[in-house]
N, C-alpha and C positions, 0 to 999 in steps of 0.2 A: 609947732605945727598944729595946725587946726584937726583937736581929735574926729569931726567930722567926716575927715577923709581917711578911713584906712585901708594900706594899701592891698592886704588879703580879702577886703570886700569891692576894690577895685579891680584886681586879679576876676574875681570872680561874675562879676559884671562885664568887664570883658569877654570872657569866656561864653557867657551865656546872651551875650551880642555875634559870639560863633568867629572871636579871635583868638589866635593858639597863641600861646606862650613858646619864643622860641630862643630868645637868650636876656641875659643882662647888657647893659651899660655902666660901665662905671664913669665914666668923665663925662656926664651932658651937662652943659652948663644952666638950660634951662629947667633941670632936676633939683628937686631937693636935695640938698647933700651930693649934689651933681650923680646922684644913680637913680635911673632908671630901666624899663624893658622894654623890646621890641616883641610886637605881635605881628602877625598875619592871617590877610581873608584874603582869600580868591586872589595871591598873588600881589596885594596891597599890604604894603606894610605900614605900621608906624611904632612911632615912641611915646608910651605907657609912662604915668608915675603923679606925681605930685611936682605942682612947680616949683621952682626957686624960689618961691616966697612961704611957701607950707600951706596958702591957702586955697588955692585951685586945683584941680585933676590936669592932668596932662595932656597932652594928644596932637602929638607931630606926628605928621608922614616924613614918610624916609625912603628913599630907593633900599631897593634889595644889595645893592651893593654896599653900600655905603651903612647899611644893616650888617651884612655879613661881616664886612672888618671892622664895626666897632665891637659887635660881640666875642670874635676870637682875638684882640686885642685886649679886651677886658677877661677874657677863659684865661691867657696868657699870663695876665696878672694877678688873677685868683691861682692859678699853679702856683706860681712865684712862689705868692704868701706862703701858701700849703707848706708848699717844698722849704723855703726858711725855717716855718715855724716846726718842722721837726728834727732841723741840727741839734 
């Protein structure tokens, strides 16, 4: 991945372009490592992160829907782990 791009100064650039942080993705294909985040302005969403190749920033729109169930899909699968990793 190109160290140029990192993503807690991406986070943060987003932020102070005045988009919230409101979940993960884990399975986007056009992510690095297929994870990325969804943000929101004024009701606009999209998808945050680095692309599939490691060298460019991100930045897909998304319906709100289609935001809500990938984030509690990937919340679901972060339990999982959780919950495995401490049988």
């Amino acid at each position: 991945m190109n160290e140029e791009i990192n993503i807690e100064l991406l986070d943060k650039k987003m932020q102070e372009k005045g988009w919230k942080f409101i979940g993960p993705i884990l399975h986007y294909d056009k992510a690095f490592k297929n994870q990325a985040a969804v943000y929101e302005k004024n009701g606009e969403y999209i998808v945050s992160g680095v692309d599939s190749t490691g060298e460019k920033e991100l930045s897909d729109p998304i319906s709100k829907k289609e935001a809500e169930t990938r984030i509690k899909e990937s919340f679901k699968e972060i339990r999982k782990h959780m919950l495995t990793g401490m049988k």
